[in-house]
N, C-alpha and C positions, 0 to 999 in steps of 0.2 A: 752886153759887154763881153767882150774876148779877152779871159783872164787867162793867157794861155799860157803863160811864164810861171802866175801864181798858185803854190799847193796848198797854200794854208785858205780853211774855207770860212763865211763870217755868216755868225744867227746874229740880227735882231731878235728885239723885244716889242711887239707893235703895241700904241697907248695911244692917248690922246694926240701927239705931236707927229703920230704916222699914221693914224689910221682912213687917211683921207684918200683918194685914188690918186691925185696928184704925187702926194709924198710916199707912198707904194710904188708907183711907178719910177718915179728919183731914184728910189734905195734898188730898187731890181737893176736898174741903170749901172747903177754905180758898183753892184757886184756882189750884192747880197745872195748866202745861198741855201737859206731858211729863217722865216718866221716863227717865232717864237711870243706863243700864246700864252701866258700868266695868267692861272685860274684861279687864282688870290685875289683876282680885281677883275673879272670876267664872269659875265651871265651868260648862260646860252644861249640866247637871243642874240647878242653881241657878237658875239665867238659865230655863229654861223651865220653874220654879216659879214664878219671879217673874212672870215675862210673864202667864201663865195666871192669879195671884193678882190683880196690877193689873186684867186687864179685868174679871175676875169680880167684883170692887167694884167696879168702873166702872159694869156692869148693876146692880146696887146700890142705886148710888146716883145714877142715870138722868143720870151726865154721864160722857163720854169725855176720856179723854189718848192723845196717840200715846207711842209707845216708842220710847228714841235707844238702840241700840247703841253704845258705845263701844270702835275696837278698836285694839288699841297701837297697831301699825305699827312701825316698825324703832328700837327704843327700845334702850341699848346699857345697861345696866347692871352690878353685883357679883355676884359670888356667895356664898354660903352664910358664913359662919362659926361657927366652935363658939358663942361667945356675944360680943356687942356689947365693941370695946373701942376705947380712944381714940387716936389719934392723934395724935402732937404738934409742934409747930414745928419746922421742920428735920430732921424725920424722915427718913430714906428708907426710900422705900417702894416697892415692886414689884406691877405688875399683869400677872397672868400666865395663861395659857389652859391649860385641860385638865388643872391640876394636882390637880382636887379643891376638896376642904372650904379655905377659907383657912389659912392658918398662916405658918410659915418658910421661906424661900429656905434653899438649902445653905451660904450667908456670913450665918445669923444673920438678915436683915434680914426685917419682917413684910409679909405678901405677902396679896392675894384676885385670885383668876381672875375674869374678864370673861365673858359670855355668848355675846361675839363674836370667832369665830377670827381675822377680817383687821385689829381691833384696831391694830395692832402696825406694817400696811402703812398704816392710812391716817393716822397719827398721826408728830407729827416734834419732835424736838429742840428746845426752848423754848415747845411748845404747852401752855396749860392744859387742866387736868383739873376738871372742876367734879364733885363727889360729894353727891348728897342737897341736892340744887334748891341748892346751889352754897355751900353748910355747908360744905364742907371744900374746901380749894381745890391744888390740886399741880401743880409743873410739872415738865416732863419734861427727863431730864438725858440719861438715853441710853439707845438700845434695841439687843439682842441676842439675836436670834431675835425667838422671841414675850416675852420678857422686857421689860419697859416701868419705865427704873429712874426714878422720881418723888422730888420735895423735896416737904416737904409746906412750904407756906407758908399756911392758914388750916389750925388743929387742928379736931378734932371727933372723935366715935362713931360709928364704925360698924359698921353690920350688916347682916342678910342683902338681899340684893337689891335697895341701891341706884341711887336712878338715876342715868347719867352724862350730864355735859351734855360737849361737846367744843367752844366758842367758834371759829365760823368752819373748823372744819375738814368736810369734804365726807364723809362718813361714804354706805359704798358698801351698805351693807342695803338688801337689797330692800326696795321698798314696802310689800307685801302679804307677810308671812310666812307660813309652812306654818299657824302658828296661827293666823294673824287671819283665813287660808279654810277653816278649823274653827269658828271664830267666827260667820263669815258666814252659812257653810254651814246653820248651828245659827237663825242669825236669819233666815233666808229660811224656813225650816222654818215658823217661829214667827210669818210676816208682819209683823216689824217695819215700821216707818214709815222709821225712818230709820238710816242709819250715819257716824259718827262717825269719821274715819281721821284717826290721829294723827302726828304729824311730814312732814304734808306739806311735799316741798320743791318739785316744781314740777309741771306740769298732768297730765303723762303718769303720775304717781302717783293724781291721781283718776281719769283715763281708764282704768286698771289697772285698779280698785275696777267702776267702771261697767259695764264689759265682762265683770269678773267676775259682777254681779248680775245681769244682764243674759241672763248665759247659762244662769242659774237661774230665768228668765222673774218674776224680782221687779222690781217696781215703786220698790222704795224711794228714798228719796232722798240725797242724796251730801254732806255738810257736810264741810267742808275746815279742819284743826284747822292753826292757824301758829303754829306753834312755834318755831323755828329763823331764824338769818340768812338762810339761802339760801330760806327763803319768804318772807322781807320782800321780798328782791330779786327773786324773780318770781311778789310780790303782786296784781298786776293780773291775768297769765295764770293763775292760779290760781281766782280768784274768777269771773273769766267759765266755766271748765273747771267747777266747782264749782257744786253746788245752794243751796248756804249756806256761810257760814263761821262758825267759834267762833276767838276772838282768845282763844286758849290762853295766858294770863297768867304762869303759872305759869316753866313754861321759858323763859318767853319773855323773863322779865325776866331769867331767870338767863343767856341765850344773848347778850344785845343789851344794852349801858349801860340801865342804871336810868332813869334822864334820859331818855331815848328814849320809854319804854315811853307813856306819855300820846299821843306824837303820832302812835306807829302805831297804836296802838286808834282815834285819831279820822280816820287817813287811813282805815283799813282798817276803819269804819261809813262813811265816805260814800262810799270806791268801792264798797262795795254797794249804799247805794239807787242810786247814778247806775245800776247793771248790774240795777238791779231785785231782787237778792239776799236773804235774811235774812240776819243778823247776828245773832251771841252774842257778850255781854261775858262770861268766865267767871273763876273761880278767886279764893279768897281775899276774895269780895263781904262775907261776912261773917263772917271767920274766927273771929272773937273768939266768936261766937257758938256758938262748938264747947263750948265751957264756962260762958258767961256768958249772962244772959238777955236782957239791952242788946247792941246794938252800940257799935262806938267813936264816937265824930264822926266820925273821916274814914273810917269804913266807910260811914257817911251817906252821906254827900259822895261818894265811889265810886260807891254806888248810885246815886245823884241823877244824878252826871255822867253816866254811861252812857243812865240816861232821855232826860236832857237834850240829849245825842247823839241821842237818837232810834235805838238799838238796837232788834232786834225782837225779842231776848230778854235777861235775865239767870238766871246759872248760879249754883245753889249744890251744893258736893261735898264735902268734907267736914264743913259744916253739918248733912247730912242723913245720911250714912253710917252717922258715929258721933257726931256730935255730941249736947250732952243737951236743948237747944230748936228738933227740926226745924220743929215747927209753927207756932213763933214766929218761926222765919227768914222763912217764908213770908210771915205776915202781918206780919212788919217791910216785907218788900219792896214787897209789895202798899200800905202807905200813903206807901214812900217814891215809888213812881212815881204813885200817883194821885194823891196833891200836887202835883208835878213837872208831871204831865202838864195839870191844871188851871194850874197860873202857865204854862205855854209857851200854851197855848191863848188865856188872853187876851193875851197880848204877841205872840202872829206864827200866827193862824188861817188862813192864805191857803196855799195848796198852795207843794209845791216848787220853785221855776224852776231845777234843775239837773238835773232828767232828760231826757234824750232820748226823745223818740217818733216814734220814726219811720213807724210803720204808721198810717196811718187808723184802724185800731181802737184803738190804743191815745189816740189823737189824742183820741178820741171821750169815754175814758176822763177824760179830763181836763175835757171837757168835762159830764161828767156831773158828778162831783166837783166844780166850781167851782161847778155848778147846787142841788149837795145843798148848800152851805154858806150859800150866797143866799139857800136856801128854808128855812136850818137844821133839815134834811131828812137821814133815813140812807138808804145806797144798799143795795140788793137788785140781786145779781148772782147769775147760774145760770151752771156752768160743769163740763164736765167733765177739762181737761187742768190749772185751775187759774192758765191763765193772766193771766186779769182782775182778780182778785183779787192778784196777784203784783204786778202793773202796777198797781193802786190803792192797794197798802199803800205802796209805793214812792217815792207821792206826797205819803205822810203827811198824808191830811185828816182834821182836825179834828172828825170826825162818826163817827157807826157804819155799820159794812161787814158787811152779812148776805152771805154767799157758800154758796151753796145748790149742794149737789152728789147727785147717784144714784151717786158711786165710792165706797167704802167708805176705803178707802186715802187718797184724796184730801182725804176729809172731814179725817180727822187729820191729814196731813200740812199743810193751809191752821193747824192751831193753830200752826206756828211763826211765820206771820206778824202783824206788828204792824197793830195794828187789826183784823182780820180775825176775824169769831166764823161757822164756819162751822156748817152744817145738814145732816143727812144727809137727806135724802127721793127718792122714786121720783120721776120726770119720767114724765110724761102727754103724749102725741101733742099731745092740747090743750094750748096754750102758754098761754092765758089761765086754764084752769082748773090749772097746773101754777102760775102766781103766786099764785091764790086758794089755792091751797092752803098756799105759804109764807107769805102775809101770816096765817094760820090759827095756824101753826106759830109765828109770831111772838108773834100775841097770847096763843095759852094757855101760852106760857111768861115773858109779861109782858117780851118785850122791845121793845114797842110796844102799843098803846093804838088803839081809835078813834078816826078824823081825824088819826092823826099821817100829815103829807106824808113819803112815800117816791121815791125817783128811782130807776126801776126799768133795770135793764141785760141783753136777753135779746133773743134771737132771734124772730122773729114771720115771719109770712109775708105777702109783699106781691105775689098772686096767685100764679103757682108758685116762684117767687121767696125764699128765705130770707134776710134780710137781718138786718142788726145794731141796735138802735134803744135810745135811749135812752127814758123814758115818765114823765113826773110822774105820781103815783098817789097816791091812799088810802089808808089801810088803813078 
């Protein structure tokens, strides 16, 4: 598919409802422009079905997606129970470690063990308990030992291996668990593009992650998922520390007042462009759509806002998991931001004035961009670290951004950014016949035309000299 209007880019969640080659091949169609793996509900066996499945349609159907790993991170949840039952107002109730299958305390009372032994230490006396994205609600009355004795004050059902959210408490799990560097391990194998780490709280949790891939000599790249209070609060160090961010919706509403949630999604999409960042809106875009073929209004309006924000992506997950219209989610999304993106465009065409540039070449960048818009011109850029492209989506203009790369890796990793439609091809000693070549690569797949003006961004030589230059061109 030739999304060539649209800047706003879309991850799947793949599950049961997509994982079939048929319904991968639908969703690449329709304009999908990463996969997005859940290792909450993935073995590695699976996961490197899937990976192998997705590219091998990819070849296919002669268009690429990268792959997000996604992996918990120190996620505290229930355990087991014989079968789902409810809970009720004023209940008390017991969460307890190491005791097994849920069931009974020795006084009667109904009890589930927790997944995490220090539970018990880092939890206190009037703290809430949030169970299943915050469905059941309990506060804590008194603890002894690992014994944790709860009031339940919202009822609900529950079952095996809910999540727990803990409001404002500092919760001592490591970042990186034994599993999520079995995870990793599995996606470095696999050359994922990118990894997903969940419940970041603050930078030294992605430096963890880095250091880890790093020592696996993988390239991938690092997306910083905020979840929790204590990554609002060091929101900022986080997103410089970080490759990307996903504004994890989900917990995040359940961790932070309801009320709030709107203003940290729009602080935490503009200190990304300011940091140059991509950004994901995620979770519950279009829930409704798990069983319905319409969205709601305000799942619209969601979606819209998020464009509207100028995000460089949005997420759908359980849409696509199991939901029963993945393919229709996609192309819901796909006309809500090309609409969106059309009304912003003719009301505010003009690049960002809130980014810093501090280098000369990024200086340049801008200058190139205000040139491409003048000349209502798309730019062509050649790059191998990714960072021009980085710096120009950042900027949000108005026009189209060829970013032409020889790294394989980089090719896909450029599909998370907004406006960016990047190109894989070799690079040639010769710099002029290495542009002939992408302006080529442009026209036989009809994403330009003869005569359309190009502003070209690449390195050339000026005697022994390699310099930066920008170049109005042809094609």
């Amino acid at each position: 598919m030739n999304k060539s209007t649209q800047k706003t880019k879309i991850i799947f969640t793949i599950g049961p409802a997509t994982d079939s080659e048929e319904q991968i091949e639908a969703l690449i169609k329709e304009g999908v422009d990463i996969c997005r793996i859940n290792m909450a509900h993935a073995d590695h066996k699976w996961t490197t079905e899937i990976v192998n499945r997705v590219r091998s349609v990819c070849k296919k159907v002669g268009r690429h997606i990268a792959i997000m790993m996604d992996i918990k991170g120190p996620e505290v949840r229930t355990g087991d129970v014989s079968e789902t039952f409810q809970l009720e107002k004023d209940e008390i109730f017991y969460f307890t470690y190491g005791l097994g299958l849920g069931g009974k305390t020795k006084d009667g009372y109904r009890r589930v063990d927790v997944n995490y032994p220090d539970f018990y230490r880092d939890i206190a006396v009037g703290n809430t308990v949030l169970v299943d994205s915050g469905l059941i609600r309990l506060e804590v009355l008194s603890i002894d030992g690992t014994d944790v004795k709860c009031k339940v004050q919202v009822p609900g059902p529950l079952g095996n291996r809910r999540h727990i959210n803990l409001p404002g408490v500092r919760v001592k799990l490591p970042s990186l668990t034994k599993k999520d560097q079995g995870d990793v391990d599995t996606g470095v194998a696999l050359a994922i593009e990118f990894f997903a780490l969940s419940f970041v709280r603050e930078p030294k949790d992605i430096k963890m992650l880095k250091d880890y891939i790093s020592q696996k000599d993988s390239e991938a790249k690092v997306i910083a998922k905020i979840e929790d209070q204590q990554a609002i609060s060091n929101l900022d160090e986080i997103i410089i520390a970080a490759d990307g961010l996903m504004v994890a919706r989900g917990d995040l509403g359940v961790e932070c007042s309801f009320e709030e949630l709107p203003t940290i999604q729009s602080r935490a999409i503009e200190k990304c462009i300011e940091e140059t960042k991509p950004v994901i809106v995620a979770t519950q875009m279009l829930e409704s759509m798990i069983s319905a073929p319409m969205p709601t209004r305000a799942e619209i309006t969601d979606v819209a806002n998020a464009v509207r924000e100028q995000a460089d992506c949005i997420m759908l997950s359980g849409e696509t998991t199991i939901g029963k219209y993945p393919v229709e989610c996609v192309h819901t999304m796909n006309r809500i931001a090309s609409k969106i993106e059309i009304e912003e465009k003719q009301k505010a065409p003009a690049l960002r004035k809130d980014i810093t540039l501090r280098l000369p070449k990024s200086k340049m960048l801008r200058s190139a961009a205000q040139l491409a818009i003048e000349l209502d011109a798309a730019i062509v850029v050649f790059t191998r670290k990714g960072l021009f492209p980085q710096k120009l989506a950042s900027l949000r203009p108005q026009i189209p951004i060829y970013a032409f790369t020889d790294n394989e890796m980089l090719f896909k990793q450029l599909l998370l950014l907004r406006g960016i439609e990047p190109f894989y091809m070799n690079f040639v000693s010769d710099h002029e016949e290495t542009i002939q070549h992408a302006f080529k690569m442009l026209k036989d797949r009809k994403w330009s035309t003869d005569g359309d003006p190009i502003v070209v961004v690449t390195k050339m030589y000026a005697g022994n000299e390699l310099i930066d230059t920008t170049q109005i061109r042809e094609i």
